[in-house]
C-alpha positions as CSV (number, residue, x, y, z in Angstrom):
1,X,104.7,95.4,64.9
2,X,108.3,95.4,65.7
3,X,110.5,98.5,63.3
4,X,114.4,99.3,63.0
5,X,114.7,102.6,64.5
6,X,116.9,105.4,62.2
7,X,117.9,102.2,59.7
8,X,119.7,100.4,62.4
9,X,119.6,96.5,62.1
10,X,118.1,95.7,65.1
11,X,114.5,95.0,65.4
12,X,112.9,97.0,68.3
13,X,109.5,96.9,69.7
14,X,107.5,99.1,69.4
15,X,105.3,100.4,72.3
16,X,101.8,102.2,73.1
17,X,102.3,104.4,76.6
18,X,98.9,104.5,78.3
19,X,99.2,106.9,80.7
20,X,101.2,110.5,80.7
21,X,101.5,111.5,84.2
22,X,104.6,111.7,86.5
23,X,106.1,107.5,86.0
24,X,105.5,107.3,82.2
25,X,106.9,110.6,82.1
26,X,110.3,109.1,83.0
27,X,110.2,105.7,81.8
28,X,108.9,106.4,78.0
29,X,112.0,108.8,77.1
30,X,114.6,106.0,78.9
31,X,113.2,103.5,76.9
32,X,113.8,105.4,73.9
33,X,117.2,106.3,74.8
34,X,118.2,102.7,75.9
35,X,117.0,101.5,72.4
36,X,114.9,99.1,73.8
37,X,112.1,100.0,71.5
38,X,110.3,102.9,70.2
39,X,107.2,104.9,71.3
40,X,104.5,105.1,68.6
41,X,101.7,106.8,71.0
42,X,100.8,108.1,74.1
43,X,97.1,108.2,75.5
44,X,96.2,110.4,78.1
45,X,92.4,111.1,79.1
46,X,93.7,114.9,78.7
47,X,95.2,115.5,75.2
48,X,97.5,118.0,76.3
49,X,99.2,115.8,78.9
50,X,99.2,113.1,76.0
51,X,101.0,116.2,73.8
52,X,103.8,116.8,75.8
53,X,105.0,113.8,76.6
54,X,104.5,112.8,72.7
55,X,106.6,115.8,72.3
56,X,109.3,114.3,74.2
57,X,109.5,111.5,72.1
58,X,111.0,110.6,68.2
59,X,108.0,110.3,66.3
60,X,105.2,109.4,69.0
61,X,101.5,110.3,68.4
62,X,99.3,112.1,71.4
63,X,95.2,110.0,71.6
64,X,92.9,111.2,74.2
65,X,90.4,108.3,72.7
66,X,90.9,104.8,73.8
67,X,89.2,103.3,70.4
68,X,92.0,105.2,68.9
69,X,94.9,102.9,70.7
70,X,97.1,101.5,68.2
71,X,96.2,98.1,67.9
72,X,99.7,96.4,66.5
73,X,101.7,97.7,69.2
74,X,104.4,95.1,70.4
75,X,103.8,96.0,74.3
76,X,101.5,98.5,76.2
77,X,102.3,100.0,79.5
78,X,99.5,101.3,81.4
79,X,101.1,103.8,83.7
80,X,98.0,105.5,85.5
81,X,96.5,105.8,88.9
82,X,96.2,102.1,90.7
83,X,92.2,102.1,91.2
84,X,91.9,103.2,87.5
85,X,94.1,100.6,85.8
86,X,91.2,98.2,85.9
87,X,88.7,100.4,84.5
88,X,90.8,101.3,81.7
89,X,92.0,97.6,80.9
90,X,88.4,96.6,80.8
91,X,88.0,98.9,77.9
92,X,90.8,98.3,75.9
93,X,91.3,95.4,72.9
94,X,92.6,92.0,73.7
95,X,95.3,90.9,71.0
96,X,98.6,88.6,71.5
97,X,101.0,91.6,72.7
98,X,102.9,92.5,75.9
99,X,100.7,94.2,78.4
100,X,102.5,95.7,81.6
101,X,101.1,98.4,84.1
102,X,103.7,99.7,86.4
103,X,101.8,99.9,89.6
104,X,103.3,98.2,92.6
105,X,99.7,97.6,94.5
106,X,97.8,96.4,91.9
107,X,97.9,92.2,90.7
108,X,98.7,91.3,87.5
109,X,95.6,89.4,87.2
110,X,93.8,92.7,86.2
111,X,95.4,92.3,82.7
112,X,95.0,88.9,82.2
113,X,91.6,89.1,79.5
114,X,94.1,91.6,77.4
115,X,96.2,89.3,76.4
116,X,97.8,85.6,77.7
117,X,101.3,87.8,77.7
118,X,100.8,90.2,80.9
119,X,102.7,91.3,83.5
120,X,104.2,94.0,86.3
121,X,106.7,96.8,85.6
122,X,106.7,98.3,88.7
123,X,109.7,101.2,89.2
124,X,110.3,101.8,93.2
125,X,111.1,105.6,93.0
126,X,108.7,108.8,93.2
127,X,108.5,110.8,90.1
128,X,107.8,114.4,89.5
129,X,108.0,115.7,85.8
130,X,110.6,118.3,85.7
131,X,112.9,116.3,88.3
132,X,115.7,114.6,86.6
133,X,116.5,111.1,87.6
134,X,119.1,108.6,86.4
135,X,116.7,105.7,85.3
136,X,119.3,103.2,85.2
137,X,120.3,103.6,88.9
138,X,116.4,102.7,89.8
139,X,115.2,99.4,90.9
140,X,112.7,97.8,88.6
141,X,110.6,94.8,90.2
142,X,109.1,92.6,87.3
143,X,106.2,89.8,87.7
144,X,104.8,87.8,84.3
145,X,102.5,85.3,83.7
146,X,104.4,82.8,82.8
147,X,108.1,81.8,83.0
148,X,108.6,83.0,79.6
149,X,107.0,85.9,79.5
150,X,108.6,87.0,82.9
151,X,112.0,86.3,80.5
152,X,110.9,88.4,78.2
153,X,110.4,91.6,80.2
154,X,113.4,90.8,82.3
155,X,115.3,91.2,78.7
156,X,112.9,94.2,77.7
157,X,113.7,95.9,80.5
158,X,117.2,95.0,81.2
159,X,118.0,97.6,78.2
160,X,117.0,101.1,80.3
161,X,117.7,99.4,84.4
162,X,120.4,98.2,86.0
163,X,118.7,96.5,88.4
164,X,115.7,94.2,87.4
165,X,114.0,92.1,90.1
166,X,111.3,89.7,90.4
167,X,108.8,90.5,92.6
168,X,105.1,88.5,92.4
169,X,101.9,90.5,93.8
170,X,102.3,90.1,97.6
171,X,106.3,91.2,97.6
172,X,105.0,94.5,95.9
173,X,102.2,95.4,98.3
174,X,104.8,95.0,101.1
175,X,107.5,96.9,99.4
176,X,105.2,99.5,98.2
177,X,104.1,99.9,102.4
178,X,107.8,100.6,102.7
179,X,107.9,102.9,100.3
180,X,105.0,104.7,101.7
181,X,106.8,104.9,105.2
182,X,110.1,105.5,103.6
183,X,109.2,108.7,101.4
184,X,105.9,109.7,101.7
185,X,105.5,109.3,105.0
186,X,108.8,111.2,105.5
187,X,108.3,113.7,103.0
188,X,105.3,114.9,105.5
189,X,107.0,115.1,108.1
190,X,109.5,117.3,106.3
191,X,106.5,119.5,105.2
192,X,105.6,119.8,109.1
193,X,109.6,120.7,109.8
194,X,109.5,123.3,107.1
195,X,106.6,125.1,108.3
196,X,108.0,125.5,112.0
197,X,111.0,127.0,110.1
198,X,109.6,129.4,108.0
199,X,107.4,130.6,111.0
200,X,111.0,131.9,112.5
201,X,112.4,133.0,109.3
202,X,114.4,130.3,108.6
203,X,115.0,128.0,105.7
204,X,114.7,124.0,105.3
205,X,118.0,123.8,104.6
206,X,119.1,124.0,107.9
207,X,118.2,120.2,107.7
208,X,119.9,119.4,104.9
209,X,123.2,118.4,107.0
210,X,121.1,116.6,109.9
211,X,119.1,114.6,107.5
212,X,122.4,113.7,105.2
213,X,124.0,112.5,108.8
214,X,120.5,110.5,109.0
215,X,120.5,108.8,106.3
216,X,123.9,108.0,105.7
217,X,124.1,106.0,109.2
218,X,120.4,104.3,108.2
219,X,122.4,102.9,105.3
220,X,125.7,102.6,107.2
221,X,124.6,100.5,109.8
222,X,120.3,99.7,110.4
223,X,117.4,102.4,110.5
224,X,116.8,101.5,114.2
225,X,120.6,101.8,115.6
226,X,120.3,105.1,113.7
227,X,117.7,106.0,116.0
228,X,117.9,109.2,118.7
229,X,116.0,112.0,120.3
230,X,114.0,112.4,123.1
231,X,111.4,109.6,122.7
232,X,114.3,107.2,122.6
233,X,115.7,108.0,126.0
234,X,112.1,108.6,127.3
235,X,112.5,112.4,128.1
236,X,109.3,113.7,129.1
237,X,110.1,117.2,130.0
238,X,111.5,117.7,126.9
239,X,108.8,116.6,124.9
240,X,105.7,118.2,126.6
241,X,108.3,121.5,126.0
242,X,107.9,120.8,122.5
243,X,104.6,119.6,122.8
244,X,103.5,123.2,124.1
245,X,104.9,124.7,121.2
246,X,102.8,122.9,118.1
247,X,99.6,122.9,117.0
248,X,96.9,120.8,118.2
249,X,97.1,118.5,114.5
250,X,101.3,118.5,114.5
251,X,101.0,117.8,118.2
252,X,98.8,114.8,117.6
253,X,101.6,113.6,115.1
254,X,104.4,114.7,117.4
255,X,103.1,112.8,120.6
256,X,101.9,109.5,118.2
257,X,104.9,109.1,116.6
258,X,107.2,109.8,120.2
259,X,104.8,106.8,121.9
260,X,105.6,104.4,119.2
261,X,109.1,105.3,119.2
262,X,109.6,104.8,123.4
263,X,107.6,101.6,123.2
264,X,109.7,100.1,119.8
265,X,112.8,101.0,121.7
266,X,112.2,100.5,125.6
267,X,110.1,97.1,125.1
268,X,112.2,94.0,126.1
269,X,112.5,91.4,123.7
């Protein structure tokens, strides 16, 4: 049921985190200190994980037993791994609050025998634990199952992000494709860079100027009139040179990626 937090007047929500891993990490603590409602527990299928996030919180309790979930919560965010949220929901009590799970992949659908009061709250952004983020600055995308209850989350979450969208189950899958070329994708490739660069003694951040320059002219003008290097202009001798220089796997990558970049950018249209 809904409490004043520290004798304040205002009624806030309070909230049952299902989940303790790298999003709910972030999200449960900016919710707290956004006052848009208060933490009474966090599950986690390991206690510990459950523990420390708990401990992160006012006066949260850590449950590594689902028949233990608080069952007067106000709304419950499942933050956990896509292919397990609808496992978990299946063994979870239906009442009349707010369920949300924060995947971007995943329909809404899959909470729908919880409660008639479901919905997305899906954070674009990768998370890691001890890596600080301003929470306000990321983009939320929202999805409920009604009109009003897609109003209420919008107000919910309005309190902790600057920037609420909608976004119904189809948006997110495409968005969250991006998101894997955009950052995971690219993250590998900086794992490939690093390695040649350590080989010769040298640090990744050499790059760090070249990949500012990058990305400041992706956002300055388009991704593709960003684009150089040799698969651009087509120079072969240059790239069986490097070529001769990887390993059979990073040479797989290096000649996959340089044949869809010549044919994106030499193809008439």
């Amino acid at each position: 049921m809904c409490t004043s937090l520290n004798g304040d007047q205002e009624i806030l929500p309070d909230i049952v985190f299902i989940g303790a891993g790298n999003v709910a990490s972030h999200i449960a603590p900016a919710i707290e200190r956004s006052g848009a409602g208060r933490i009474r527990q966090v599950y986690s299928r390991t206690f510990n994980n459950a523990q420390a996030l708990a401990e992160k919180l006012r006066d949260a309790k850590a449950t590594d037993d689902l028949s233990q979930i608080l069952p007067d919560a106000d709304i419950y965010i499942i933050s956990i791994k896509d292919d397990s949220i609808g496992e978990i929901a299946q063994k979870l009590s239906p009442n009349n609050a707010l369920w949300l799970h924060t995947s971007g992949s995943v329909n809404m659908e899959v909470l729908s025998a919880l409660s008639p009061r479901y919905g997305v709250f899906y954070p674009m952004q990768t998370f890691s634990k001890n890596a600080p983020l301003e929470m306000s600055e990321v983009p939320l995308f929202i999805e409920g199952s009604s009109q009003e209850v897609e109003k209420e989350i919008e107000s919910f979450a309005a309190k902790t992000f600057d920037k609420v969208y909608h976004a119904d189950s189809e948006l997110r899958r495409k968005m969250h494709i991006a998101a894997v070329f955009s950052c995971n994708f690219t993250n590998y490739m900086w794992v490939i860079a690093d390695e040649l660069l350590r080989k010769e003694g040298l640090t990744f951040d050499v790059m760090k100027p070249l990949m500012e320059e990058t990305l400041r002219k992706a956002f300055a003008n388009t991704p593709e009139q960003g684009q150089t290097g040799p698969a651009v202009r087509g120079d072969k001798n240059i790239m069986e040179k490097h070529e001769a220089l990887l390993s059979e796997s990073d040479r797989e990558v290096y000649r996959l990626l340089s044949d869809r970049i010549f044919t994106h950018f030499n193809t008439v249209q």
